[in-house]
N, C-alpha and C positions, 0 to 999 in steps of 0.2 A: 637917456637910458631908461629903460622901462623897469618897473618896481622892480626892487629882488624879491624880499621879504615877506612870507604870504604870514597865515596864522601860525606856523611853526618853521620857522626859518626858511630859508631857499631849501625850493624842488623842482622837480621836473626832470623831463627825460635825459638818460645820459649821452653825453656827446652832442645837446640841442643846448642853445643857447636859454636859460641862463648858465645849464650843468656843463660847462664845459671847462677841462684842464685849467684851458688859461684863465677862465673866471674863477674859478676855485684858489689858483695862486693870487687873484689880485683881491678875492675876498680875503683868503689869510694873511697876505702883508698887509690888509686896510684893520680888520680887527688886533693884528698882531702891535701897530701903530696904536689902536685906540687901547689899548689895556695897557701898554708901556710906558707909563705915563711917569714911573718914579724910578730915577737912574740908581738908586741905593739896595736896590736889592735883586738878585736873580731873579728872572722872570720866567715863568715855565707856561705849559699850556697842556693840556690831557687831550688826547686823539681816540675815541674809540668809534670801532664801525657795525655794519651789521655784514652779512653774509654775502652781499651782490658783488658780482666779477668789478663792474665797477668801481666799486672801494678801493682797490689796490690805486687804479689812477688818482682817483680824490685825494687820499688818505698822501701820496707822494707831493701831491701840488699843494695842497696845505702846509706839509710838512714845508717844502720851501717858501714859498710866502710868510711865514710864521718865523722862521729860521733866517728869513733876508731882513728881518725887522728887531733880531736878538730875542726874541723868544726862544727858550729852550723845549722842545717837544718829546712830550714822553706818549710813548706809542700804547695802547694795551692791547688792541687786533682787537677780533670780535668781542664783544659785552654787549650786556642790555643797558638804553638808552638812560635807568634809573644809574647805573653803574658808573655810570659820566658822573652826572649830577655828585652822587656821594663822593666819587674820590678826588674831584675837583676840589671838593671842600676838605676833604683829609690829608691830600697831598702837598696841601697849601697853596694851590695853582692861582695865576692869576686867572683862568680860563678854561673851559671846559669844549669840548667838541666832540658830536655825534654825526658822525656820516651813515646816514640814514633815509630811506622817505617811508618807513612804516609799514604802513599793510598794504604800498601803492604796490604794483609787478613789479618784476626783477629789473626791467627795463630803466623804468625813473632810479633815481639817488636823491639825497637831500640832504643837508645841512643844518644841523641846529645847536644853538651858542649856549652852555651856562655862564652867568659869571661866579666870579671867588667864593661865591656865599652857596655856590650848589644850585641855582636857579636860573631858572629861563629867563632871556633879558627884556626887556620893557621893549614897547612901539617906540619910546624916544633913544634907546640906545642902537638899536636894529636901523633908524632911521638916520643918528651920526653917521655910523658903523658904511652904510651905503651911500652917505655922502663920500668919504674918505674912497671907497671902490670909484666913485665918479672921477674925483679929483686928482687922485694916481697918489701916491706916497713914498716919502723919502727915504732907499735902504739903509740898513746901518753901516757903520763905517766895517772896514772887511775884517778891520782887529774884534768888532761887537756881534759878529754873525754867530746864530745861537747853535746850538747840538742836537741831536736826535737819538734817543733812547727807548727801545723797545723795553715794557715791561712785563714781566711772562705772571707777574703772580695777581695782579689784575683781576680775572675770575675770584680767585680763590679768596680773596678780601671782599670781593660783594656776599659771594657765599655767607661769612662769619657773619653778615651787617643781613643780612636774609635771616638769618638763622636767630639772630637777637631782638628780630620784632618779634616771635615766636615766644608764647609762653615758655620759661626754665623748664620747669616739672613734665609740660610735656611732653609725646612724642607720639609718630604716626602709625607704631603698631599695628597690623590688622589691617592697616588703611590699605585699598588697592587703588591706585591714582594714575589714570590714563593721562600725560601731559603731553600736549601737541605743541610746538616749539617753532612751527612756522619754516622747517629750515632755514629760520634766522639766528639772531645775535646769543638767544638763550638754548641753542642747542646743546651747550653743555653743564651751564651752570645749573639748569631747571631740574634737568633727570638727577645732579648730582645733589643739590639742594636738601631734593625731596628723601632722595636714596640717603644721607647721612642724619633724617630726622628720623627713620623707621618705616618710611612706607615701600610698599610693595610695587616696584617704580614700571608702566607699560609705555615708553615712548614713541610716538609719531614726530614725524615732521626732524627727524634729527640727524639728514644725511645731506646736507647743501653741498649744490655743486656749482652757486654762482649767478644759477638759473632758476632752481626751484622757489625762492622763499615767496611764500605765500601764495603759491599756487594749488591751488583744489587741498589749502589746509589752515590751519591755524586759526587767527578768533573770527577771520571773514567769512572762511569756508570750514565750517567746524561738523561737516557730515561723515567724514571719515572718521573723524576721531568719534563721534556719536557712534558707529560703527564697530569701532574697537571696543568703546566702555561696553553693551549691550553683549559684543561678542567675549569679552572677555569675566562677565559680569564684574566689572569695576566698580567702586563704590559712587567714585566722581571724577567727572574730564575737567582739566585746566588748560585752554585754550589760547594760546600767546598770540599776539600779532610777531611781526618781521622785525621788531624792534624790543621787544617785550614791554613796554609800557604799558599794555592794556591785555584784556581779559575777559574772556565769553567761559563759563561755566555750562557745566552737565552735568545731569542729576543719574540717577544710574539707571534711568528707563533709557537716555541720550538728551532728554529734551533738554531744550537753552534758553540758562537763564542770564539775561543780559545786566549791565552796569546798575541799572536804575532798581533793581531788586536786588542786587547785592549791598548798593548804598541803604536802601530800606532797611536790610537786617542790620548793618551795621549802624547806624543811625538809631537805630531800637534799641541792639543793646548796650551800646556807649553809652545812649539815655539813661538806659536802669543803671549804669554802675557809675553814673554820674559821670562819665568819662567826656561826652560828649560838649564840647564847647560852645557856652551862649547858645542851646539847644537848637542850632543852625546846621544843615546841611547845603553847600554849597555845588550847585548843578548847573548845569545849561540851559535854554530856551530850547532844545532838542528832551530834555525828558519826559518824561510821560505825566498828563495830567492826574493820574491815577497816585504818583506816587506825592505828588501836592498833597491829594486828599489823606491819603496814608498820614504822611508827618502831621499835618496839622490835624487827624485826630488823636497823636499822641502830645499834642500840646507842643509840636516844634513846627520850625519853620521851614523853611527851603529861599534861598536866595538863588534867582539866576543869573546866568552870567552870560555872553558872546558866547560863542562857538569855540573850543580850544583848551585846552586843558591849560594852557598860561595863562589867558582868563581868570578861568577857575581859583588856579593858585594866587595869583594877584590880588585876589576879592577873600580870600581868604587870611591871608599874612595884613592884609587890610583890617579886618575887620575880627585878627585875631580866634578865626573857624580854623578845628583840625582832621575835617571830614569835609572833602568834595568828589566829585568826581565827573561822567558823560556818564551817558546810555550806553555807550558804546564801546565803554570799558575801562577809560581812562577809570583808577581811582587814585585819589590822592589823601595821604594820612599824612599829615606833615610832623605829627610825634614821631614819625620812623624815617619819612625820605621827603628829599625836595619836588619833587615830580610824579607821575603816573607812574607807577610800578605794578605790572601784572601778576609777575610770580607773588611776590609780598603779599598783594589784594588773594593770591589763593590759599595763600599760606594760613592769611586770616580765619577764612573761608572753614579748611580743614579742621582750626580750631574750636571752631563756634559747631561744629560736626561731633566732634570728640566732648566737647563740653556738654554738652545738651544731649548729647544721646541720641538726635535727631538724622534721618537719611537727608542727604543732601535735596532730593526732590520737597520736602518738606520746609528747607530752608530757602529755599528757591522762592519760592512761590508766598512774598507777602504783603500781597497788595492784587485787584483786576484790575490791568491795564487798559484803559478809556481806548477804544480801536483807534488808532494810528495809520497813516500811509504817508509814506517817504516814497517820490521817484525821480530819478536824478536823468538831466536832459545835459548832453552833451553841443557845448559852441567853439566859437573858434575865438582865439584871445583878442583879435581885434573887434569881434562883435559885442555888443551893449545888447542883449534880450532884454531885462528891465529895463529899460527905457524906450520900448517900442509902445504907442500907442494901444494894439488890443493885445497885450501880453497884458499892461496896466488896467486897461478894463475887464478883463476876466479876473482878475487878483481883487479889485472892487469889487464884483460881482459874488464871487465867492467868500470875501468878507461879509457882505451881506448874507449870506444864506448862512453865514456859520454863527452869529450874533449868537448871544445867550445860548449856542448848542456846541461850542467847539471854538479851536483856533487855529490859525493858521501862520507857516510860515516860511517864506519864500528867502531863500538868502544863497550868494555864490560861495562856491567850495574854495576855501583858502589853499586847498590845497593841489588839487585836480580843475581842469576846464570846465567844472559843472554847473547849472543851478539845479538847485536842491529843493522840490519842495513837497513840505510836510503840511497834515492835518491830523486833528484831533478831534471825532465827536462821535459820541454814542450812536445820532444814526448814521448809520453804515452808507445808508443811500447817497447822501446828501455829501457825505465823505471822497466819495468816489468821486460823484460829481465835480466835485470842485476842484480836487484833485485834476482829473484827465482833461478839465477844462483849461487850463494853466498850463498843462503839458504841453497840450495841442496846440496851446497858443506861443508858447515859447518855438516849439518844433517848427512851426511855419514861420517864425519869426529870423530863425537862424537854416533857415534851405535856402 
């Protein structure tokens, strides 16, 4: 059997093998087997999804896979993928589950596991977890077969746990807050968030019909909603992905300021108010060399991590940091949640707005970012591009031209058929180059 488990649990397309019905039932009897480990106590499992017609199929074959192994399933329907995480841990679950694949189209679905503590599960538990999928597993006897329980107030408890990373005393007053919601999971909790702190709430993205989430919207496609703040004259856009775990910002001209300049303010003023732990911000190998230099001319660090907001979190609970996040939007505060939470990260956002007096474009913007080019080459999963002969010699060659001027970094998409690759360096020239060199060679490598 070929891997399941990429950098965030299984994905891919629905109805294509891995995402299919019957793998989805034989993944939930296999995880439901591995977390039932102690016959003393009720064992339950949390199910939330995002917005894709798909979900309804997953969301039923989990349910029985989970339920033929005595897990009890409590259902919540749409949340954002932070919403798992927390009520995993509040409900006392053994298990959490998100039926989701992000900002991928409406087409793919995906899967991914917290365990008891609220958290993403390690390469070594995802890697039992699909042994047990291989090996097939024993159902319970027909007196130990578990229940299924839809929970309707689900929302309305991430809400309060939103609302409480939020300073007491404040509130968003005056604020005019264009939130684009992806037509996914946070199409309700976001507008309603925001509307019960005081802001003046202009929704996008908040009519799914199964098909739309994150089409021509949300934190990938964020020009509509630029579109709305400008036309609306909004103060600032919050930008969700299909899952809401991540976050692309707009300043009230529209422009987009991405993860790596939100960590920088927060990172700054965590530092002044001593908040910030072991003056570490933990980030990816994808962030911008620009926002290195930032930190360490405030006397902090930056530690990187793989690709993956689980990563991130892993190198953090490790090493005791309460600020990570991507470029891309992931942020992760782990004094408020166990994972990526986008609305939360705006909510921040708004406060450090209201605090300082400052326009959002001004918070935006603190740090110049070292030019950058990411361009992503589509293969077929049986193809190897890195290991082709001159894919590796252009990748050499381009390490060469970038020495002491930039860096480079080539690596496949845990998530999508991709390789992915990036450069970083002042000249622009020499950027491109090596870039389009590597493309090319990848392209002819996989026709």
């Amino acid at each position: 059997m070929t891997k399941l488990f990429g950098t965030d649990g299984v994905r891919g397309t629905a109805n294509v093998h891995p995402m299919t019905a019957e793998m989805a039932l034989r993944i939930g009897a296999a995880v439901g087997q591995y977390f039932r480990r102690d016959a003393s106590h009720v064992h339950r499992v949390v199910i939330g999804k995002d917005t894709r017609l798909s979900g309804y199929m997953f969301e039923s074959a989990l349910t029985a896979g989970l339920t033929s192994t005595g897990m009890n399933v409590l259902l919540l329907g749409p949340v954002p993928t932070p919403a798992v995480g927390l009520l995993t841990r509040s409900m006392r679950a053994d298990l959490g589950v998100m039926i989701s694949a992000s900002h991928n189209p409406a087409h793919d679905n995906g899967i991914k596991f917290f365990g008891p503590d609220g958290f993403k599960l390690s390469d070594t538990a995802e890697a039992e977890i699909e042994a047990l999928v291989a090996e097939g597993v024993e159902p319970a006897a027909s007196h130990n077969i578990g229940r299924a329980k839809r929970i309707d107030d689900g929302r309305f408890r991430y809400i309060e746990r939103l609302k409480s990373s939020f300073p007491r005393q404040m509130r968003l007053d005056g604020l005019k807050v264009v939130v684009d919601c992806a037509n996914g999971a946070a199409y309700r909790v976001a507008p309603e968030a925001l509307w019960e702190l005081g802001a003046t709430v202009i929704p996008v993205g908040t009519n799914p019909n199964g098909h739309n989430i994150n089409d021509n919207c949300g934190s990938t496609h964020p020009q509509s909603a630029a579109e709305t703040v400008v036309a609306h004259g909004a103060d600032v856009g919050i930008c969700l992905d299909g899952d809401a775990d991540r976050v692309i910002l707009l300043d009230q001209k529209g422009n987009v300021g991405d993860g790596d300049q939100f960590m920088a303010l927060m990172a700054a003023r965590w530092a002044a108010q001593e908040r910030l732990k072991h003056g570490t911000l933990v980030a990816t190998v994808m962030s911008n060399l620009g926002l290195e230099r930032f930190l360490e001319g405030k006397g902090l660090h930056l530690e990187r991590t793989a690709v993956g907001d689980r990563y991130v979190v892993e190198r953090m609970r490790a090493g005791g940091f309460n600020l990570g996040g991507e470029q891309s939007g992931h942020i992760v505060m782990t004094d408020h949640a166990t994972t990526g939470d986008g609305l939360m990260a705006g909510l921040q956002f708004l406060a450090e707005m209201i605090s300082s007096g400052k326009p959002a474009s001004e918070l935006m913007h603190n740090f110049e970012p070292v030019p950058q080019l990411l361009k992503n080459v589509k293969f077929s999963v049986n193809q190897t591009p890195l290991e082709n002969a001159d894919v590796q010699a252009a990748i050499a060659q381009a390490e060469a031209d970038l020495v002491g001027n930039g860096r480079l970094l080539i690596r496949k998409s845990g998530t999508e058929p991709l390789i992915r690759v990036m450069a970083e360096s002042e000249d622009e020239g020499i950027l491109n180059a090596s870039v389009d060199s590597i493309v090319a060679a990848v392209e002819a490598s996989v026709l």
